[in-house]
C-alpha positions as CSV (number, residue, x, y, z in Angstrom):
1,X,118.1,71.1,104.6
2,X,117.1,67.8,103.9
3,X,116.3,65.7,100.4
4,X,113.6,67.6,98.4
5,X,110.2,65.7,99.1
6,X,107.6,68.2,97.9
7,X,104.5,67.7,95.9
8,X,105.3,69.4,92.6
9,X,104.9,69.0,89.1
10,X,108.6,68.5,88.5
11,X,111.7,67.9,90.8
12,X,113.1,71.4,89.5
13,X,110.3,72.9,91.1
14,X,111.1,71.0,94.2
15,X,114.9,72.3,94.1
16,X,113.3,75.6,92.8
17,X,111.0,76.3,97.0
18,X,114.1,74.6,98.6
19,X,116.6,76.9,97.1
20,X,114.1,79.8,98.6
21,X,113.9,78.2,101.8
22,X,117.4,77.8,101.8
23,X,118.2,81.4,101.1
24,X,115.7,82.8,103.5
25,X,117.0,80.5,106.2
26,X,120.4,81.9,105.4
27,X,121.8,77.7,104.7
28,X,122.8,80.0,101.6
29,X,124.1,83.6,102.1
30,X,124.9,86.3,99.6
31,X,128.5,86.6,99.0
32,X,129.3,82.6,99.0
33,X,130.0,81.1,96.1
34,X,128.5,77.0,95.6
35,X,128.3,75.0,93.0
36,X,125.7,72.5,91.0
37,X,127.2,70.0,92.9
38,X,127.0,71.5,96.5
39,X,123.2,72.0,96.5
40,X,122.6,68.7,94.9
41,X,124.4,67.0,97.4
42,X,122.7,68.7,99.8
43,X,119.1,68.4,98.7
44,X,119.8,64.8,97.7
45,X,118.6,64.9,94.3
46,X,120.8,64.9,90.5
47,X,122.8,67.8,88.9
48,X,120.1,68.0,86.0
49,X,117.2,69.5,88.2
50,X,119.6,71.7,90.4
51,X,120.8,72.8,87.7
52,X,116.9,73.3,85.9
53,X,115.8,75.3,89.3
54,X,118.7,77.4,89.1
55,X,118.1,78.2,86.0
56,X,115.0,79.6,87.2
57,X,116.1,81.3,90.0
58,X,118.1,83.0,87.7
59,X,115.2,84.1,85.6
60,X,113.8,85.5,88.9
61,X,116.5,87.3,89.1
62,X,117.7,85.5,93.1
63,X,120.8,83.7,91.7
64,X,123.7,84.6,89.4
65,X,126.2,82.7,87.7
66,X,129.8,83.2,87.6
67,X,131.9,81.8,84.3
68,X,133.3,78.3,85.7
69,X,132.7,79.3,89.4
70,X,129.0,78.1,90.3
71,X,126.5,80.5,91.2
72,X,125.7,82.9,94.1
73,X,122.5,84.1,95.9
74,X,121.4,87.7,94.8
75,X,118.8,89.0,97.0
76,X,116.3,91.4,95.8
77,X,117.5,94.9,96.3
78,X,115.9,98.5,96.3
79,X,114.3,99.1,93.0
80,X,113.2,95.0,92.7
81,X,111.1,95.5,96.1
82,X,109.7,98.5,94.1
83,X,108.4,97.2,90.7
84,X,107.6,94.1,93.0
85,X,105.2,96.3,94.4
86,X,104.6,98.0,91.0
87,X,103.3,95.0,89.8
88,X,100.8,94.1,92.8
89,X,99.5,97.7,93.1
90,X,98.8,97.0,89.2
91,X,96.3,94.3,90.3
92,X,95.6,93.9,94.0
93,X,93.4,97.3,94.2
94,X,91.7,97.0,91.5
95,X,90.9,92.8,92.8
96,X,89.6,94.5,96.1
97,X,86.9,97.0,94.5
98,X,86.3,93.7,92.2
99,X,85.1,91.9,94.8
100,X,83.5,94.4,96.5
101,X,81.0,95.1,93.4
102,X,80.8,91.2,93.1
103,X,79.4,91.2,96.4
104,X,79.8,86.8,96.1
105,X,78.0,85.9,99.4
106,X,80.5,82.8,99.6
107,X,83.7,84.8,98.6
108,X,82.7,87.4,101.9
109,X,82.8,84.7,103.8
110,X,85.6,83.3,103.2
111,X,87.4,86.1,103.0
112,X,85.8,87.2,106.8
113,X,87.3,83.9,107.7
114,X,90.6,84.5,106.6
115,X,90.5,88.4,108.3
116,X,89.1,86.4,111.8
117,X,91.8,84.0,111.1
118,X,94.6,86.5,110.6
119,X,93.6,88.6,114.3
120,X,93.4,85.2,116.0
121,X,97.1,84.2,114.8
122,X,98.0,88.1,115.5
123,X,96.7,87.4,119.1
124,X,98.5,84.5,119.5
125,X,101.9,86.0,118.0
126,X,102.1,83.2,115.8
127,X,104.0,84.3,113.2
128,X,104.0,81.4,111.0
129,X,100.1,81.0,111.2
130,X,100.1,84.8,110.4
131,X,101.8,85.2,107.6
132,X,99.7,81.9,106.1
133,X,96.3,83.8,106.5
134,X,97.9,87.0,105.4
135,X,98.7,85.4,102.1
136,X,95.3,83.6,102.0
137,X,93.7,86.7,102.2
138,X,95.1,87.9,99.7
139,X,94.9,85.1,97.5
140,X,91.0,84.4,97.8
141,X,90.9,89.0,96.6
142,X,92.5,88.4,93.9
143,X,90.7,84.4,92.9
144,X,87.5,86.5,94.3
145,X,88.0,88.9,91.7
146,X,88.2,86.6,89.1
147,X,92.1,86.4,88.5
148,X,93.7,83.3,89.6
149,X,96.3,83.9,87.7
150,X,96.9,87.2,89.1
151,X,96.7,85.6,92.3
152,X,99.7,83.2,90.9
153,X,101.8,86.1,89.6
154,X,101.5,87.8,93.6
155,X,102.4,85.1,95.2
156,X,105.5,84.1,93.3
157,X,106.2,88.1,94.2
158,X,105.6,87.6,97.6
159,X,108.6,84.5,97.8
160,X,110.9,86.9,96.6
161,X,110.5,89.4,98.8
162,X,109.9,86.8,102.1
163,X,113.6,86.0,101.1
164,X,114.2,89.2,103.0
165,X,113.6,88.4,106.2
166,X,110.2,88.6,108.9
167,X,108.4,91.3,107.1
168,X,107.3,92.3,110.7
169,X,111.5,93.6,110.8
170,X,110.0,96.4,108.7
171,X,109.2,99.5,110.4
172,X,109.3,97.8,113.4
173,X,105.7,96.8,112.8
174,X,104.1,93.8,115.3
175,X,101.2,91.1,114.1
176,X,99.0,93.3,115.4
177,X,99.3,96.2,113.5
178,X,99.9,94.2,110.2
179,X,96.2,92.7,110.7
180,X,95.0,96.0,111.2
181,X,96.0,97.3,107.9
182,X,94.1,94.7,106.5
183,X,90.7,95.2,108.3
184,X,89.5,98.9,106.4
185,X,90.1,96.6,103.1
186,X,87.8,93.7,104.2
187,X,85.5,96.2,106.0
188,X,84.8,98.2,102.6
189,X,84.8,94.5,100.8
190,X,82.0,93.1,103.3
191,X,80.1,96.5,103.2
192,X,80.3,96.2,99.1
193,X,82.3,100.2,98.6
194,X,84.2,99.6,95.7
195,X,86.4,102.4,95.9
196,X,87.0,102.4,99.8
197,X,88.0,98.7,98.9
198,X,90.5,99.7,96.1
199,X,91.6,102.7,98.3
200,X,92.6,100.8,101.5
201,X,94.3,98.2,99.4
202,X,96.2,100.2,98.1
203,X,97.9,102.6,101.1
204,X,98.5,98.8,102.6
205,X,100.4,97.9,99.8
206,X,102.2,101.3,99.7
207,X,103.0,101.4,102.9
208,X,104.2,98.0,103.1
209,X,106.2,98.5,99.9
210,X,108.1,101.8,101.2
211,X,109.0,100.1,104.8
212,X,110.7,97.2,102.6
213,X,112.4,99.6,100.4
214,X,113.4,101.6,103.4
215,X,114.8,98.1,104.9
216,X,116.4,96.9,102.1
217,X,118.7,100.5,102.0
218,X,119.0,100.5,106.2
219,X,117.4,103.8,106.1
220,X,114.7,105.2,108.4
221,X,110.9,104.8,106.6
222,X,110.5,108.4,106.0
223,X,113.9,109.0,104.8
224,X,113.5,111.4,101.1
225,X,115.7,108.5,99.4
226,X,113.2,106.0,100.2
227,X,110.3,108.0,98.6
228,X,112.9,109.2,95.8
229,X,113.4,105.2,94.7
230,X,109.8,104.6,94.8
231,X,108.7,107.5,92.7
232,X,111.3,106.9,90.1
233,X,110.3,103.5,89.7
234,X,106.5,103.8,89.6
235,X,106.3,107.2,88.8
């Protein structure tokens, strides 16, 4: 990893996305223990702001400390990938029908972009470009909607679980059929059905929650423990 150079509000932040980077890149690996020190020599910048991100990264739960020992990476396990997905079923769903009763000519469009976008990079098995307009997508539902915060919250969610590896490893899903979850959600959003909106939203986030669940244990998708840790977590 090189010296942070990012455009952000503070130079935590900065150590904050390269720390991600770094763990989902593997430069740091569960199990390893580094110190303030290590990553600042690493990223190039101080002890104070390493020392500021990781104190955020603890927050979020992706780092622990040890008592005069450093730190070490904690990836998000079973039940986090569940109330990670607790939280966006709380507010993507409802963002979908949202829009779809908005019915914002400009929103639709942009939003058709993102879709046309997301098949084109599909096509192309560009997963980098995918996984851009996948997140778009979702971004402009929920700022569509009305929420940017809400839109903030998801994709701060969405880092931590990215930290797990090519969401496409899940279920042994391709581009392909990732995109097509997506188009019965802007379908019902471009043909204004509220509820088919809020419906297809959410099996896509369901599904996609249980695959990473299922992933994150090294069990097959319709394994009972997978559905067992979902339901006790949301219910």
């Amino acid at each position: 990893m090189s010296p942070v150079r990012v455009s952000r509000p503070t130079l935590a932040e900065g150590v904050v996305a390269a720390m991600r980077d770094g763990i989902r890149d593997r430069t740091f690996v569960p199990g390893t223990t580094y110190s303030v020190q290590q990553v600042a020599d690493l990223l190039g910048v101080s002890r104070s702001p390493v020392r500021e991100g990781l104190l955020k990264l603890e927050e979020a739960g992706l780092v622990r400390f040890s008592r005069n020992r450093g730190f070490h990476v904690v990836l998000p396990r079973s039940r986090d990938i569940a109330e990670i997905f607790g939280v966006r079923l709380a507010l993507e769903p409802q963002a979908a029908a949202r829009v779809a009763r908005r019915g914002d000519a400009e929103v639709l469009d942009a939003i058709a972009a993102a879709m046309t976008s997301l098949r084109a990079a599909a096509a192309a098995d560009d997963e980098s470009a995918f996984w851009q307009h996948d997140r778009e997508l979702h971004r402009l539902l929920l700022v569509g909607a009305g929420n940017p915060r809400a839109a903030e919250i998801v994709a701060g969610l969405r880092s931590t679980t990215a930290l797990l590896g090519p969401p496409t490893s899940a279920g042994g899903r391709d581009l392909a059929q990732i995109a097509a979850e997506h188009a019965p959600i802007v379908d019902a959003v471009a043909a204004r059905d509220a509820l088919t909106a809020e419906l297809a939203m959410r099996e896509h986030l369901t599904s996609t929650g249980l695959l990473l669940v299922a992933q994150s244990e090294d069990l097959p998708a319709d394994h009972p423990d997978v559905r067992t840790i979902w339901d006790d977590v949301l219910g």
